[in-house]
N, C-alpha and C positions, 0 to 999 in steps of 0.2 A: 271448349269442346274436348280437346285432348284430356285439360285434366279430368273431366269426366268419364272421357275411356280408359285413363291409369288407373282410376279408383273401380271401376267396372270391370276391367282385367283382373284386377285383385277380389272384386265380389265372388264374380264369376268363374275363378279358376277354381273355385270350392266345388271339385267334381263330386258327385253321386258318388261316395262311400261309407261303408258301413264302420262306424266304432269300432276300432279296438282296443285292449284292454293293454295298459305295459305299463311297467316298473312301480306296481301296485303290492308284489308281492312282499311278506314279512321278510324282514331282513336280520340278522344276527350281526351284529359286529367283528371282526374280527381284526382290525386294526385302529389305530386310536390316531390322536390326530385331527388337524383341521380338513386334511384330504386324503384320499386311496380309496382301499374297495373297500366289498362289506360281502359277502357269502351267504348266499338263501340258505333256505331251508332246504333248499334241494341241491344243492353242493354246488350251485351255480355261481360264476365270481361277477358281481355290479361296482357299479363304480358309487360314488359319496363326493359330494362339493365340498366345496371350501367353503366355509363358514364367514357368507360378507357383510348381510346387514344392513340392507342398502334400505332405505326408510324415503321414497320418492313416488311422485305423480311423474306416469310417461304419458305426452301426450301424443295424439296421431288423429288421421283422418277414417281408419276405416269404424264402420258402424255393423248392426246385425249379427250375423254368424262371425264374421270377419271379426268382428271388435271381440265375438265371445271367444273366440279363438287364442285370440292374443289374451285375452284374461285367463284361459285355462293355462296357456303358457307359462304365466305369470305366477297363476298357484302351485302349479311346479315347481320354479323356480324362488320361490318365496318359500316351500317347504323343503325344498333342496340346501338351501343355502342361509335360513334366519332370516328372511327378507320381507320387507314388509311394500314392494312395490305392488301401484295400483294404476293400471290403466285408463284412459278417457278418450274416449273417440267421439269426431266430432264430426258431420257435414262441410261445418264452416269451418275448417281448423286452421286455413288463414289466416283466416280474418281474426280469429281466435287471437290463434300465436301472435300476431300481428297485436292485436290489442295487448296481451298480457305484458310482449316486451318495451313497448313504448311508455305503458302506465309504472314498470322499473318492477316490473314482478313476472318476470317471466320463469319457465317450468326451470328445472337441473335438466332434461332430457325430455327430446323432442323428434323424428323422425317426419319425413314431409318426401310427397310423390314428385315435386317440383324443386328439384338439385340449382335453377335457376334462383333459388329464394335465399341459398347460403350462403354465398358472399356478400349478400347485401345484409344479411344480419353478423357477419363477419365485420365488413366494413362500420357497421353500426358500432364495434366493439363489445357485440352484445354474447362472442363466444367464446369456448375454450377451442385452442388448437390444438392437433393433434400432437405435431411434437408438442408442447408443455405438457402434455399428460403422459407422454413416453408410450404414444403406438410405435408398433414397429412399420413403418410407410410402406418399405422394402417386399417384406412377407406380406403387407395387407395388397401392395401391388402384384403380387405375384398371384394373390388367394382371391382374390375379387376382381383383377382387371387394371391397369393402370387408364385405360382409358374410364372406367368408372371413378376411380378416385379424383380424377385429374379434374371430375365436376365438381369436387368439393375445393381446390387448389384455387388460393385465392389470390389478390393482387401483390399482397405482401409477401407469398413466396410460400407462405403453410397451410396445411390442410385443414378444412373445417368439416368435413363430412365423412362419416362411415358406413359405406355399404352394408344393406343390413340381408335384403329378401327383395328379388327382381319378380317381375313379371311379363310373360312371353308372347309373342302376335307373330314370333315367325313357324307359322306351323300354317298348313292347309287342310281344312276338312276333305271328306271324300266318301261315296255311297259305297259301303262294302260291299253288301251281294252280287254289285254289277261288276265291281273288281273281282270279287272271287269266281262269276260266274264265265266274264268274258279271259280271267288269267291274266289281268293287270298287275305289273309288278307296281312296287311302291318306286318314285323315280329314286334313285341318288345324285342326279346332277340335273342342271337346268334345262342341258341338252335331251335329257331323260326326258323331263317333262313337256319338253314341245313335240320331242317324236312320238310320247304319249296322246299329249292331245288331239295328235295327225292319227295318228291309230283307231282313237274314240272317233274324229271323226267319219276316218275311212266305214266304220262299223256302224256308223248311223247315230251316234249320241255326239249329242252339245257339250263338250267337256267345260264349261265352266261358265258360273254365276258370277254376275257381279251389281255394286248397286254401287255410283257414287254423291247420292243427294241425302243431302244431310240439312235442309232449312240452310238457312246464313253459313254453315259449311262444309255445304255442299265441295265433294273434290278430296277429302281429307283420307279418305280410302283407299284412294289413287297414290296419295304418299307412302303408305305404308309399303306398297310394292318398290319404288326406288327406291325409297333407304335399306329394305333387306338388301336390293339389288347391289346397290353401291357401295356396302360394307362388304359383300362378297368378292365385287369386282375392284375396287379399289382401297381394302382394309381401314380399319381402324383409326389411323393417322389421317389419311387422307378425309376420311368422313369428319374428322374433329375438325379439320381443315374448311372444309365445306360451312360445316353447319355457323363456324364461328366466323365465315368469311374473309378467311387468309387466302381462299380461292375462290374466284368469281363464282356466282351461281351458274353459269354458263360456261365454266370449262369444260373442255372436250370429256371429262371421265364422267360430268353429269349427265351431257351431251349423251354419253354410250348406254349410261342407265336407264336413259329413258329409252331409247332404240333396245334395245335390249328386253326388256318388259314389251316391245311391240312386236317381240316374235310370237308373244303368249294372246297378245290384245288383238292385236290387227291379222292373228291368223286366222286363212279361211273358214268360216265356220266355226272357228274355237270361242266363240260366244255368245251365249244363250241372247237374241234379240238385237243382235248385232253392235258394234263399239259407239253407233251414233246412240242408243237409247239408254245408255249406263249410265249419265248425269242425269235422267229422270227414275231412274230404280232407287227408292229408300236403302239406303243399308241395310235395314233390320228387315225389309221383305226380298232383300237379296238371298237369304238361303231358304224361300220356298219351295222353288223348284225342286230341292234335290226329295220333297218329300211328296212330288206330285207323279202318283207311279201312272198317271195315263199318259204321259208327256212324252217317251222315247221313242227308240223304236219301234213303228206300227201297233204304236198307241200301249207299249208296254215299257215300264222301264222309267226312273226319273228325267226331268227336262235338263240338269245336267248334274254332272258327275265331281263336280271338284269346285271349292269356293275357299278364297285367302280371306280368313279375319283373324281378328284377334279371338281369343278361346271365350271370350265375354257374349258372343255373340253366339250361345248355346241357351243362353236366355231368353230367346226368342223362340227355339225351335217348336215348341207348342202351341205355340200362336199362326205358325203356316195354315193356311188351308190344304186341307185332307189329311196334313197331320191325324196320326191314330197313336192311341196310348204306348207308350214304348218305342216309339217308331225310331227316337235319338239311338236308340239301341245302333243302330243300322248305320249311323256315322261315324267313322271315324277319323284320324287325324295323322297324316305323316309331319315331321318338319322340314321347312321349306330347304331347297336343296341346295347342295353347292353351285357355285358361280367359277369357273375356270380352278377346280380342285380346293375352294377356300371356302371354311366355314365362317359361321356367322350367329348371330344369336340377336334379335331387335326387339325392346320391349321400352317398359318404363322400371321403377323401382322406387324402396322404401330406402331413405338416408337418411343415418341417426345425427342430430346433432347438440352437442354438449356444451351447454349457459356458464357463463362466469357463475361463479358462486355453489356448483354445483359438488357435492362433499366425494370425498374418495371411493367410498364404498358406492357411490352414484358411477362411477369412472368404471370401478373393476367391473361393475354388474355387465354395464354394455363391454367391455372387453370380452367377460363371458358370453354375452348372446350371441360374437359372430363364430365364438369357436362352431367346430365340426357336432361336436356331440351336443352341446346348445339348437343350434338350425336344426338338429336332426329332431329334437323335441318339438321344434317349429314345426317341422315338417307335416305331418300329419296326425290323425287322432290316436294312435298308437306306435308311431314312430315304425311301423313298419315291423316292430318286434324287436329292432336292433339297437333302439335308441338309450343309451345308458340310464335314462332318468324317463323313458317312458314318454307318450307321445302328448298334444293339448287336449286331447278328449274331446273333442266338438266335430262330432261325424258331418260329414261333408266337406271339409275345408283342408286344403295339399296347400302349401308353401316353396313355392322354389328358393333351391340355395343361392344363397348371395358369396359362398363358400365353395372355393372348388373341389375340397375335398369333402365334402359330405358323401356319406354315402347313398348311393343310390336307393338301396333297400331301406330307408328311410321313409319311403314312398310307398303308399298300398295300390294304388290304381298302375296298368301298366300306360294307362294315356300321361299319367304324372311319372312315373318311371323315363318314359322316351322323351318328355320335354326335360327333366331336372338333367336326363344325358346332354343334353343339346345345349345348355345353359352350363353347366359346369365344363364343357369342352371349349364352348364360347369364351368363359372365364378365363381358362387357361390359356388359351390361344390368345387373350385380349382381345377378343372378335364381339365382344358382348356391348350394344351399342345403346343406347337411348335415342327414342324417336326425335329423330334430327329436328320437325319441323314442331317439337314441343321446347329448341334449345334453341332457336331461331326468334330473330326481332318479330313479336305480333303482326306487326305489317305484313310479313312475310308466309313466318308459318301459320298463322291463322288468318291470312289472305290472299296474298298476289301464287304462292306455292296452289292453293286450293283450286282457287279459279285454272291455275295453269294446266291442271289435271283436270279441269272442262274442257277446255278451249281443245288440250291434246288429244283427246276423245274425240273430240267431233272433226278432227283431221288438220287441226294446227303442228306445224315440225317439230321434231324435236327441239331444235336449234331456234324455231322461234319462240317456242314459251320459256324456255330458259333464259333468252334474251330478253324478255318480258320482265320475268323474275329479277333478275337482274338489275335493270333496270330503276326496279320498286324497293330495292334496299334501302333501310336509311341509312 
């Protein structure tokens, strides 16, 4: 189930935008060289690759826009640079990869949604490490997270994985007209948003939707609210901690995560159909409401006002009843707030990782993809205007940095604008986290976790599903 909502976070963040045009224009020479700039026609100064040559299949999971995105990338980058790389996106890329490395023919370069998958083809001896290729670990910890890389850190002491391009669930939707009408600010802290909710309710609206049933798993929804929580309230370290089991599922900081999320859950009125009926709401008919304008106050107004998902869940909105054409127009999106003055950032991600046998100019190419000016090409179809080598051209599809320095304007939507802030702040702060219960034993994060955010719903303690959980480790 998660990893179909990492790959669905990744579909789905390809917001509604229009093409733009960049680093198309004729260029004149004006230095020689494998690398520097080159000067338009209109006296403007671009930049010129290094000439690598890289001649390889990358393989990965995303398909559709997603996969044509990364091939437009790629003919950037293949005409930037001499290069003749070709990408393959698969559905099954597991199972794929999995088959090619076993049968002794696996890719030079590979990237996987599932950071859980690289020590074991590590341990298999089936990769290159980072030091033997001479990353710099230091700068990529500082540039991407040390808690992100530390997924690739394997038993032997070296790194096998390179952050490439995350993706973000810590953001909350919300009906703009009634914020703008009633003069809702956006919150900045958590406190914010329950004395918001107490507000909505004081004024007659149900501030918030939720669904947590999902077939077989059901409850998974429910996590995504503690691990923002608990990366906020107890950072980065502490969460590695957690999810790996150096701390009980049940100590007192999980304990508060979940009390904590019940000032939002179990407040009076703060939710649409009250907390016993959210393990029977579907997820994906969880953001109806906000587009059912007979639902509010004296029958004017959405049934509620604010709903936590992952940004994936924008692919449903046309499928609501009473939905009208445009009507997504009217949502939009804060990200989720601070916890006791601490940011945070919780998603999944793309991690590149490099096969024995794979040739140097294989090596430099992904070097190049995590610099700043590479991502920014990533970033969207015209890079924003800023992008040195011009964006992938495939309208609709934004990239978050996996790069703390990318620049912002790199982004054309200002909804991908305020999430790549939130995500490159996260980076830097090392507050940037991967969803705990996708880095957790299956037992767990795909079941005794899930159920535990049933059982918590319908009025089980804190203290006692966590001790449940707990419990159920293997």
């Amino acid at each position: 189930m998660h990893r179909a909502k990492w790959l669905l976070l990744l579909v789905v963040f390809a917001l509604v935008v229009a093409a733009c045009g960049g680093g198309d224009e004729d260029t004149t020479e004006t230095t020689s060289g494998d690398s520097g700039t080159t000067e338009t026609t209109s006296g403007e100064t671009a930049m010129t690759a290094a000439q690598v040559g890289a001649d390889f299949t990358l393989l990965g999971a995303p398909t559709g826009v997603e996969g044509d995105a990364l091939t437009g990338f790629l003919n950037v980058y293949n005409k930037e640079t001499g290069s003749n790389v070709v990408f393959v996106g698969s559905d099954g890329f597991e199972d794929e990869l999995r088959i090619q490395v076993d049968g002794g023919n696996p890719p030079e370069v590979a990237f996987t949604p599932q950071p859980g998958s690289i020590c074991e083809y590590a341990g298999d001896g089936a990769l290159l490490s980072l030091e033997e290729m001479g990353f710099d670990i230091a700068t990529m910890e500082a540039d991407s997270s040390k808690f992100w890389m530390d997924l690739g850190l394997c038993p032997d002491g070296n790194h096998y994985g390179i952050p490439w391009f995350p993706n973000f669930k810590s953001i909350v939707f919300y009906h703009q007209p009634t914020f703008d009408a009633m003069g809702y600010a956006i919150p900045e802290t958590y406190e914010d948003m329950v004395a918001l909710s107490q507000k909505m309710v004081d004024d007659g609206y149900t501030p918030w939707c939720f669904g947590f049933e999902s077939g077989g798993a059901t409850g998974w929804p429910g996590t995504d609210w503690i691990e923002d929580i608990y990366v906020r309230q107890s950072g980065s370290e502490m969460y590695s901690e957690w999810y790996k089991h150096e701390i009980p599922f049940n100590d007192p900081s999980v304990v508060a995560a979940f009390d904590k999320f019940g000032e939002i859950f179990f407040g009076d009125g703060f939710v649409l159909g009250g907390p016993d009926s959210v393990a029977g709401i579907n997820f994906n008919d969880s953001p109806a409401p906000l587009f059912d304008d007979n639902a509010g106050p004296n029958g004017d107004g959405p049934g509620c006002l604010m709903l936590k998902q992952g940004s994936f869940i924008q692919n449903v909105f046309s499928q609501a009843p009473g939905y009208t054409d445009g009507e997504e127009s009217e949502i939009s999106v804060f990200s989720f707030p601070t916890v006791d003055g601490n940011v945070g950032a919780m998603g999944g991600g793309d991690t590149i990782m490099i096969f024995k046998g794979a040739q140097d100019a294989s090596i430099q190419a992904v070097k190049d993809w995590i610099t700043p000016d590479w991502e920014c090409t990533l970033a969207s179809p015209g890079g924003g205007g800023v992008a040195p080598y011009g964006g992938h051209g495939v309208a609709g599809v934004e990239r978050l940095p996996g790069n703390k320095n990318v620049n912002i304007d790199c982004y054309e939507t200002d909804a991908a604008k305020a999430f790549a802030k939130s995500v490159t702040e996260a980076l830097a702060a090392n507050t940037f986290v991967f969803d705990a219960s996708d880095l957790m034993p299956a037992a767990v994060g795909q079941g005794s976790f899930w159920e535990a955010m049933v059982d918590w719903s319908r009025g089980a303690t804190s203290k006692q599903v966590t001790d449940t959980v707990e419990a159920s480790w293997p």
